[in-house]
BALUM-500620 format. One record per residue (C-alpha): x, y, z. Coordinates in steps of 0.05 Angstrom, whole numbers, padded with zeros to 5 digits, always signed. Layout:
# residues N
XYZ ...
# end
This chain:
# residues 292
-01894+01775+04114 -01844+01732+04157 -01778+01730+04129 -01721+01682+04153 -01646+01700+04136 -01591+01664+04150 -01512+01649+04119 -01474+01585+04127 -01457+01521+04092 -01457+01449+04124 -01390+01436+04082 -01356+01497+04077 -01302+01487+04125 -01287+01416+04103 -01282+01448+04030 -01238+01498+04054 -01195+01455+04091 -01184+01402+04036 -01181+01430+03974 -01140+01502+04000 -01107+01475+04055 -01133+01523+04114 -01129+01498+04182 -01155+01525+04249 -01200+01584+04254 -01179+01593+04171 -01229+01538+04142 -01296+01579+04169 -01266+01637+04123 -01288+01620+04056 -01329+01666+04044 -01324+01710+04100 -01376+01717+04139 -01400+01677+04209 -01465+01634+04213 -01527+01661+04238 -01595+01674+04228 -01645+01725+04244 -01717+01731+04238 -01763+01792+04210 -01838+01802+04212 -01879+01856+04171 -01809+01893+04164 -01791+01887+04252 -01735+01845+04264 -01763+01798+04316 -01708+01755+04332 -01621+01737+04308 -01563+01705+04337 -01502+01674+04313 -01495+01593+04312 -01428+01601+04357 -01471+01631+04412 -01499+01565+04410 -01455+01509+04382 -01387+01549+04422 -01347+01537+04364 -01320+01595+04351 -01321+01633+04283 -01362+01573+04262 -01386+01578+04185 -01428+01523+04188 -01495+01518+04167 -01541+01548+04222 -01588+01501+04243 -01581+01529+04311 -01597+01598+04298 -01655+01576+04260 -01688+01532+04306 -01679+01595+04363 -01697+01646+04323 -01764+01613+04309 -01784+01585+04370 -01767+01662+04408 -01811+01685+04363 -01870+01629+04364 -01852+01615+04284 -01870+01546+04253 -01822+01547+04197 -01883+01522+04144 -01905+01598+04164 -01843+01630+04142 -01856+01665+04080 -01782+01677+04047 -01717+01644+04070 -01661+01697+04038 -01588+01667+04034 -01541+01721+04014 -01509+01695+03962 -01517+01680+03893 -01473+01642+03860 -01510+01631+03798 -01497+01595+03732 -01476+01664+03697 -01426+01669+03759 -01394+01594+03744 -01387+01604+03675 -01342+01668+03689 -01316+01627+03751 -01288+01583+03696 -01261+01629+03641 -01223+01670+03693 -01180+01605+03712 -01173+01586+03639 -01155+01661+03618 -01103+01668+03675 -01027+01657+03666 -01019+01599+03714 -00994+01536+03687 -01041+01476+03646 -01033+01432+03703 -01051+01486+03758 -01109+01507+03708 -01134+01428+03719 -01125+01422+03791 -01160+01493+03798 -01220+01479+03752 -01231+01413+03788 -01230+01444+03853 -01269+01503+03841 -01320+01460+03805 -01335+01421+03869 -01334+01481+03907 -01394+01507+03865 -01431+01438+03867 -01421+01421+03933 -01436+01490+03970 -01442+01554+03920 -01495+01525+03869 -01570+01538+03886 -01579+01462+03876 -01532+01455+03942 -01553+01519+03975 -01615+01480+03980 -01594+01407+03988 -01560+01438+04053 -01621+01469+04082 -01665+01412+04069 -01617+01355+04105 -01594+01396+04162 -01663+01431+04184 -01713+01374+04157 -01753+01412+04124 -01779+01395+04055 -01773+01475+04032 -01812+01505+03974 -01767+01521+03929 -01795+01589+03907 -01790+01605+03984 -01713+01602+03980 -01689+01676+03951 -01618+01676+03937 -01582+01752+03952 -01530+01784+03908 -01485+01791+03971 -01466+01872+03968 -01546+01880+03954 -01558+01838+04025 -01503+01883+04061 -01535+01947+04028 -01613+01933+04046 -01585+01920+04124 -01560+01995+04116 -01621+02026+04073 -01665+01979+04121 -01623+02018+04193 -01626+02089+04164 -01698+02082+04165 -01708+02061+04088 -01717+02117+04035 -01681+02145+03972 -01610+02137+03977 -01546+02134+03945 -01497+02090+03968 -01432+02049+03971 -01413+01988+03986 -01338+01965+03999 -01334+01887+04017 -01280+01839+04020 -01308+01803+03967 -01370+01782+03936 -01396+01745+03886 -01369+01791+03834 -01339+01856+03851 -01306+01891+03915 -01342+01952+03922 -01407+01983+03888 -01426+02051+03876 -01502+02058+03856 -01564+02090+03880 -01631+02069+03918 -01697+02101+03877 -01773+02088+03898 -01746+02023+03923 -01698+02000+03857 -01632+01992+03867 -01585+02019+03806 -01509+02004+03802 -01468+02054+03774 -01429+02003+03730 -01370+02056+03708 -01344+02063+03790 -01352+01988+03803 -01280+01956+03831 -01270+01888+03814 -01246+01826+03859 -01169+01834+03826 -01171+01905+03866 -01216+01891+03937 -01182+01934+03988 -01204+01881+04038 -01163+01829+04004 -01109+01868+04000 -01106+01888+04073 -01120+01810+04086 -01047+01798+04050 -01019+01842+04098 -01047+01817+04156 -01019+01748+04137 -00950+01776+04123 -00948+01813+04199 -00969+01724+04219 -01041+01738+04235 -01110+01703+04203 -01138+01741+04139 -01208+01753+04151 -01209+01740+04222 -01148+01787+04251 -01150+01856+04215 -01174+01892+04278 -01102+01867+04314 -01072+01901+04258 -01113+01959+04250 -01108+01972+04334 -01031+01961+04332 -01022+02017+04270 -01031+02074+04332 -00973+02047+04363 -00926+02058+04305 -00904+02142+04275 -00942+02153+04213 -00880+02145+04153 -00876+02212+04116 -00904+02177+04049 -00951+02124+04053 -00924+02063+04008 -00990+02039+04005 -01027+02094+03966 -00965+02109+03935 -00942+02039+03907 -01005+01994+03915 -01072+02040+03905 -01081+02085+03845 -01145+02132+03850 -01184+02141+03789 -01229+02206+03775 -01294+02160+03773 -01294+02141+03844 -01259+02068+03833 -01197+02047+03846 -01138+01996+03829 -01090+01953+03869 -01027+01938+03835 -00977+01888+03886 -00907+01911+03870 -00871+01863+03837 -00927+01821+03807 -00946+01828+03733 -00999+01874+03755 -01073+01880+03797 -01081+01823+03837 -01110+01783+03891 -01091+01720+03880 -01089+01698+03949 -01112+01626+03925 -01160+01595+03877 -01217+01618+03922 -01206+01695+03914 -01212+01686+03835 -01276+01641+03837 -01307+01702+03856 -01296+01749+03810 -01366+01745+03759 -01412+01790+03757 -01487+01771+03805 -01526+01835+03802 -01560+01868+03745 -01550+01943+03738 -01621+01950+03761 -01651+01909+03805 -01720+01914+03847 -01712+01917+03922 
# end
């Protein structure tokens, strides 16, 4: 079986850009992770680069049309031979519906509620929906894809198989803290005859991602959430360590399960509002069992 992978989205930064007002190196950050592509026949990853490598735009998000075309023609690939293209996302309907009640629910003024539903709704048409997930593939590579060939990933699932698929594949258990996904921040489950479970009672939702709240910080200290953490993380060994940490004092509570909530002091409690964006992605995408 030959199985293409690949993340990016032709629009993505011009979203990002016009409806949240990032600018630089900030509009490929959506969603958090670089274009690329890789390649992988009967299970042996043949081939994978990233579309900067390529295009030299740094950090680029962009759809990888690039990588694609490399990775297939290192490894001698037609791309009518590929078998599965996997994009590791899925944003699906089940996702936009919640996508929608969560603005609606949340305390934010009517008018805010308007200008966020309108903006999140072309978010999901334009670059988060299947329907554009596949528009962009077929306009920027050419390619009049089968549409059963395209497999759209629940995103922790895609970063857990690239673990289970390293360690050399097996029974596992396992856990997965992200930035964000499609639904939660970090997943707790196990990996059984090739099923993966979720242990639903020690899943952390989006309104407490670690990752999100480390991002805040990083933009308070005037770096680039998403993009800058390591500066911030490398210049922590400069500083004494503070008799109490404020952070797991003020800001994380622990809870006997495994999860674990983030409450910002002085805000009407767990949060990660960081715009619009970080609250489109709070429904759920993965069954509690899913096949592998």
């Amino acid at each position: 079986m030959i199985v293409l992978g690949y993340n990016g989205f032709s629009r993505g930064a011009e979203l990002f850009g016009r409806l949240y007002g990032a600018t630089g190196v900030g509009r490929n950050l959506l969603v958090g992770h670089d274009a690329a592509a890789a390649l992988v026949i009967d299970g042996e990853l043949v081939a994978a680069v990233e579309e900067e490598r390529l295009s030299r735009v740094k950090k680029t998000s962009d759809f990888p049309a690039d990588a694609i075309a490399w990775c297939l023609d290192s490894a001698g690939v037609d791309i009518d031979q590929v078998d599965v293209f996997a994009f590791p996302w899925r944003f699906s309907p089940t996702v936009a519906e919640q996508m929608i009640s969560e603005i609606c629910d949340s305390d934010m003024p009517v008018t805010a509620k308007f200008d966020a539903l309108r903006s999140t709704g072309e978010l999901y048409t334009d670059m988060l929906g299947r329907d554009a997930v596949y528009n962009d593939f077929v306009q920027r590579t050419g390619h009049e894809l089968d549409p059963n060939k395209l497999t759209l990933v629940p995103h922790h699932l895609a970063h857990l198989m690239c673990g289970a698929y390293l360690a050399g594949g097996g029974d596992a258990a396992f856990l997965v803290s992200d930035g964000r996904a499609e639904t939660l921040s970090a997943v707790m489950g196990e990996l059984r005859n090739g099923v993966v479970r979720l242990f639903d009672e020690s899943a952390v939702p989006m309104t407490s991602s670690l990752g999100v709240a480390f991002g805040r910080i990083t933009r308070y200290l005037g770096f680039v959430p998403n993009n800058d953490e390591y500066k911030v993380m490398g210049l922590a060994a400069y500083g004494p360590p503070p008799q109490h940490n404020p952070l797991l004092e003020r800001v994380v509570r622990l809870h006997e399960n495994g999860s674990y909530t983030i409450s910002i002091p002085g805000t009407s409690g767990p949060t990660t509002r960081c715009s619009t964006t970080c609250s489109a992605a709070t429904a759920r995408s993965a069954n509690s069992s899913t096949s592998a």
